[in-house]
N, C-alpha and C positions, 0 to 999 in steps of 0.2 A: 690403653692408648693406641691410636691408631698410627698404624707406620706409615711413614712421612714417603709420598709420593715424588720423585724424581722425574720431570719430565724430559722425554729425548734424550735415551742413553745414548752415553756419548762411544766414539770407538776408542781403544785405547793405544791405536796406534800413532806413534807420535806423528805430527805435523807443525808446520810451523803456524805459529798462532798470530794473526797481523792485527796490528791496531792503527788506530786513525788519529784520534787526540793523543798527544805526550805529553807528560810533564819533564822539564827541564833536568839537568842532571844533580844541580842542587837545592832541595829546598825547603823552606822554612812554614812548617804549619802556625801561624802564630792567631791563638784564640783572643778572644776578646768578647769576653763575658757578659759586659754590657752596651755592646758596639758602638764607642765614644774613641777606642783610639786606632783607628784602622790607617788613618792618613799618618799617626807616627810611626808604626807598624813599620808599615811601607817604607817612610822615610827612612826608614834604618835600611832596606834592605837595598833600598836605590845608592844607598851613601856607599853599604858595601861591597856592592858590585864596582862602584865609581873607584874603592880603594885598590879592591882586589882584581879587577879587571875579571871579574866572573860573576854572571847572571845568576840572583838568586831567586825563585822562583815563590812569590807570596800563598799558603793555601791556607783560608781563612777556616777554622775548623770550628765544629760546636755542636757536643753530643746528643742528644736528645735525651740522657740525664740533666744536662747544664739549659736545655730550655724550657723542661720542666719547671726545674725550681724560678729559673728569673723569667717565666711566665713569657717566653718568647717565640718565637716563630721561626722555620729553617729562612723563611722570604725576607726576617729583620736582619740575618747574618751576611745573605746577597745583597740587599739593600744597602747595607754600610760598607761591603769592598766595593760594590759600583761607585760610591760616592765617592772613597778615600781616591780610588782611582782617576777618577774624573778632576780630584781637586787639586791632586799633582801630576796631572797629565801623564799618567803612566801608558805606554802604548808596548807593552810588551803581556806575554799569557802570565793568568792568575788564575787560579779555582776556589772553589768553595767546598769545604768537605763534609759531609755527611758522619759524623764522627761517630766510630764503635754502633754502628744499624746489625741488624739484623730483619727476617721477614715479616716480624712483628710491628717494627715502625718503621720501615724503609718511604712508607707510600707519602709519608710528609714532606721528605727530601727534597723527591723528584723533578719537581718544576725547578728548584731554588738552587742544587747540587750540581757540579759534573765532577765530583772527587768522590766516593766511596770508601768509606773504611769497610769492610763487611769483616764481621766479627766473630771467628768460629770458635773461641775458645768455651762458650758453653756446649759446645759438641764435639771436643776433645774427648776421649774415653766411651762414648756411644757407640753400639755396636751398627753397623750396617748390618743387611743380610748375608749368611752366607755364600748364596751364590756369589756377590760382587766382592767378596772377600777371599774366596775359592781364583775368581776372574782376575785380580789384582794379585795374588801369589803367583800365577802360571807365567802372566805377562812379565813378571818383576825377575825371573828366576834366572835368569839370564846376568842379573846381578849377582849372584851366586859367587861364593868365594872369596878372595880378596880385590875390593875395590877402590882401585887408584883414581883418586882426585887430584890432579896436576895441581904442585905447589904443596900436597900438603903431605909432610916425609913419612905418615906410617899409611899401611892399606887397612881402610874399614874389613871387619869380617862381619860377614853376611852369610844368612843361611836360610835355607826355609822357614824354620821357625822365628829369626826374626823380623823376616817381612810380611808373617802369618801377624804376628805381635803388635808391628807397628801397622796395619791395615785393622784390625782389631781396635786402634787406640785411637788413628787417624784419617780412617779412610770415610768414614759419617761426615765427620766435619769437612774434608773437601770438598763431599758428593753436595753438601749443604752452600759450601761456598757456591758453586754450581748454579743453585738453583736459586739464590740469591743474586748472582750476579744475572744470567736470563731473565729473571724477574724485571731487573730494573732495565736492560738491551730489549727488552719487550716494551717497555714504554718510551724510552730513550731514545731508544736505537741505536744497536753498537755500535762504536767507536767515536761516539759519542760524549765518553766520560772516562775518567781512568778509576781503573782497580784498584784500591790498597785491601789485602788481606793481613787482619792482626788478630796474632795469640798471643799475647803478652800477659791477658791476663789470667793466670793460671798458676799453680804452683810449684809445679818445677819447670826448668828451662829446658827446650828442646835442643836434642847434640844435633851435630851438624850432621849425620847419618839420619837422623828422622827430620830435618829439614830436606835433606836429600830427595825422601820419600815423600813429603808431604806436598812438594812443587812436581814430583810426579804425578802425583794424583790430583791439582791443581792442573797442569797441563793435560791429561784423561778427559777432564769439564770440561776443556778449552774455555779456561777462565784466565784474561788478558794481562795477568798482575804484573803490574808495575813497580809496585812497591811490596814489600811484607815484612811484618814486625813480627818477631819472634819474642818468646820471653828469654830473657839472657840470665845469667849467672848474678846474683847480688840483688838487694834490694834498690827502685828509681821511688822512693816515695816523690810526694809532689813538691815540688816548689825548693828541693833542699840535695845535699849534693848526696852522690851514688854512696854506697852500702856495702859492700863487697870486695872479693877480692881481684884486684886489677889486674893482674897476670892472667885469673883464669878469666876475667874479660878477655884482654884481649887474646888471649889465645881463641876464643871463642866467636869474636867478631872476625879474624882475621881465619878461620876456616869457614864462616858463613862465605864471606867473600868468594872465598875460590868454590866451595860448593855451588853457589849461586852463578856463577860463571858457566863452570860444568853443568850445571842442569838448563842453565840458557840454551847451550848447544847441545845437549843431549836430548831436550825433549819440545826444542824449539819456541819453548817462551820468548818473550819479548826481550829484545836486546837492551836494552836501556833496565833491567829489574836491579833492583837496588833494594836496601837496606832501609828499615823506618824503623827511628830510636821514639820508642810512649813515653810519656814521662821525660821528657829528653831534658826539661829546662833546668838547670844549673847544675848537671851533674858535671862541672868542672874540670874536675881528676882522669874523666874519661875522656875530653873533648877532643885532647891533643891525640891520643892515642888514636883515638876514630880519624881524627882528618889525616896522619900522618899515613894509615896505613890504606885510604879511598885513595891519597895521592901518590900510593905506590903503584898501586894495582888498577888504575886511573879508570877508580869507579866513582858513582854518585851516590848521594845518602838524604833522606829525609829525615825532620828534627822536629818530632813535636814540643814544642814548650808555651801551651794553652795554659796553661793558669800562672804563670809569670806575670804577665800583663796587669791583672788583678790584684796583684802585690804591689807592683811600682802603681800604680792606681793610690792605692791607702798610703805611701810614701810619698807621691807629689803631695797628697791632702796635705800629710802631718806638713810639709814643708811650705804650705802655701800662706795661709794667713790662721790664724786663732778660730773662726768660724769653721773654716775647712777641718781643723786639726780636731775638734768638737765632734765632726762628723766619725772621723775615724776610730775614736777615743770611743765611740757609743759603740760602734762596730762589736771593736774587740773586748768592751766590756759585755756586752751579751750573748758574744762567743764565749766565753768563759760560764755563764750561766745554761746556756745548750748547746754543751760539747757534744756530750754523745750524740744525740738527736743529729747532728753539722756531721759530725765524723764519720757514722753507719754507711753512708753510701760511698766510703773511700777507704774502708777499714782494711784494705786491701795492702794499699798506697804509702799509709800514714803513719807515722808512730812516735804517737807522742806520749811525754812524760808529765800527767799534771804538775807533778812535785817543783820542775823546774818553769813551771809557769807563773809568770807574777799574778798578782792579783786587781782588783778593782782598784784598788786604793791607792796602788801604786802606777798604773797605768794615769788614772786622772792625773798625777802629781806630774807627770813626764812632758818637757819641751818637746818642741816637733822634732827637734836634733835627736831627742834622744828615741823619742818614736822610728823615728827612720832609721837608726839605726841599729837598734833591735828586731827591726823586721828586715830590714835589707839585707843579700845575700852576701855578708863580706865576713870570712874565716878567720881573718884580722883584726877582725876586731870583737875589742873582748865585751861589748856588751847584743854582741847578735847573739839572736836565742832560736835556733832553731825550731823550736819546740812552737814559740809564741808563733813563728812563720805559717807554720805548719797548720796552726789553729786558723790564721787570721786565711791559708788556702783556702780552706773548707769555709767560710764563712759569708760567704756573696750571697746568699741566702738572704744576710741580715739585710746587707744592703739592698737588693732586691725590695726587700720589705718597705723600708724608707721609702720609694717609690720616688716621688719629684724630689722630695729635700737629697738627695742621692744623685739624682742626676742633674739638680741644677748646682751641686756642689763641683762636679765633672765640668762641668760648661764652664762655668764661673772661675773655674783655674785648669781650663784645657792646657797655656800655654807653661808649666809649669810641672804638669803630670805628662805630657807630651816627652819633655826633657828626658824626665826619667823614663818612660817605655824607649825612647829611643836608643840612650846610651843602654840600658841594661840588655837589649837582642843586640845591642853591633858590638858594642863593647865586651860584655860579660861573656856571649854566646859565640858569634860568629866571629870575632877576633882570636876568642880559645881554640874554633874549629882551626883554624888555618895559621896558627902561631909554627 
């Protein structure tokens, strides 16, 4: 294998890093899978700036796993926030995000993008060369010792050996953010688009001492990040609430904060960097805790909750008419027949128990009532199935598949499924943030 060439070593002296496009201090990645509900989207978010009396910033995201499968294009994902936009006369900033890229499919983005996720969690654990690993010890050593992070009451110990460690584990993947991010300032032009760098997907959760280090070596690139997702403590499967244990959350979210603070002014990143929660949608139990502690420390935070949308989707169906509800009902009966095959590319995310899954027989027999609310996200109620949830996530595939009967089922009860994406981001989501 040939090693991966770096272009224009950067210096590693710190400088202040400026950028030209910002995104807003709060805002809401919210996907849409089959780009049918971007105007409700929105509508939720204009409603809840109107409540909250604070700007939330729309960033329409969509991975290039997710346009793989529904056969779509980065141009059909800008093409439906211009629209949504234009049809509620929205006149404030929105993006489009380039979701989890890397150098391998970035070049589809580009016309269509000014949001970036660049994704370095397959280059977590890769070795750099020695010399830039030797280069990153000498420069870092100055951290040496006990290192106080204002706000947060023990000092990290640092040594050579653990900045030898964490340059070993993560200094590949920065140098890689790097070269991804110039890639795209190369055809762009920087300050052009905003940064988000995510490692979220990965297995263990990075402490806030290797976040530390990892925005150093990010600011080394002079790589503009804005945003970054870290992987946190607990499992975010999709669509269903968090996993874990919620103290060592937040203890964990609330030393990112002040880390990310101190490394804003220590190594001159962007003032505005913030927090970006993957998987962010309904993890409920944590919402309050995240906005209490942004509104102490009066930061900002980004929310992905991309496949939400696709649930309340198959819930306006089941609630629309007998025709609609048919649609749904096929859905989830041939999720059940190509689990695994649906699952594989989220096995990461998901975890489901067949056992507690109904079956065909008993889903045909189901009203829309009881459709909807076996897949809706309500912990109240004793017939949601998380399980069934989880399946019917991973399942847009099918619909995909359907092709017109699918999407003229969407049209034919836009105002209906509209309801529900609306109430489920202002209500479920953004009303938990700020309770």
């Amino acid at each position: 294998m040939a090693e991966t060439q770096w272009p224009e070593p950067i210096s590693s002296d710190a400088q202040h890093i400026t950028i030209m496009m910002t995104i807003g201090k709060y805002s809401f990645g919210t996907g849409d899978r089959f780009a049918h509900q971007g105007k409700h989207q929105l509508a939720a978010l204009i409603k809840a700036s109107e409540r909250y009396n604070i700007d939330f910033v729309p960033v329409w995201n969509k991975s290039n796993r997710e346009h793989q499968i529904v056969g779509t294009e980065p141009a059909d994902t800008r093409i439906a926030a211009d629209e949504a936009v234009k049809v509620l006369g929205y006149d404030k900033p929105y993006f489009v995000d380039a979701d989890h890229i890397n150098m391998n499919n970035v070049d589809r983005f580009i016309d269509s993008s000014d949001f970036f996720t660049i994704d370095v969690a397959d280059y977590i654990g890769k070795p750099a060369d020695e010399a830039s690993i030797s280069e990153f010890v000498t420069n870092n050593l100055k951290y040496a010792g006990d290192l106080i992070i204002p706000g947060i009451a023990r000092p990290f110990k640092v040594d050579r050996s653990l900045i030898e460690t964490l340059a070993k584990k993560y200094l590949f993947a920065t140098r890689e953010a790097g070269r991804i991010y110039r890639h795209i300032a190369g055809k762009k032009g920087a300050g052009n688009f905003v940064t988000e760098v995510s490692m979220d997907e990965v297995d263990s959760p990075q402490t806030p001492i290797e976040m530390f280090f990892i925005l150093n070596g990010l600011a080394q690139e002079k790589v503009p990040v804005q945003t970054i997702a870290p992987k946190f403590t607990g499992r975010f499967n999709k669509g269903v609430e968090y996993v874990g244990d919620i103290a060592q959350f937040e203890k964990e979210f609330h030393e990112y904060l002040l880390v990310i603070d101190f490394a804003v002014k220590e190594f001159g990143l962007p003032d505005g960097l913030k927090l970006s929660i993957h998987s962010g949608s309904d993890k409920f139990s944590i919402y309050p805790i995240m906005g209490r502690l942004i509104r102490k420390y009066d930061k900002g935070i980004h929310i992905k909750t991309a496949g939400t949308t696709w649930l309340e989707e198959n819930i306006g169906l089941a609630m629309a008419d007998d025709k609609a509800l048919e649609v749904a009902k096929r859905i989830a009966i041939a999720a059940l027949d190509r689990m695994e095959e649906l699952c594989q590319p989220y096995a990461t995310v998901i975890d489901i128990n067949p056992a507690k899954l109904p079956d065909a027989a008993q889903i045909m027999g189901w009203s829309g009532t009881r459709y909807a609310r076996t897949l809706r996200h309500n912990p109240q109620d004793e017939l949601y199935n998380p399980d069934f949830r989880q399946l019917i996530h991973v399942s847009y595939k099918i619909a995909a598949e359907l092709g017109d009967e699918y999407y003229s089922a969407l049209k034919r009860n836009s105002d209906v499924i509209g309801l529900h994406v609306e109430e489920n981001l202002l209500e479920r989501h953004i009303a938990r943030l700020l309770a």
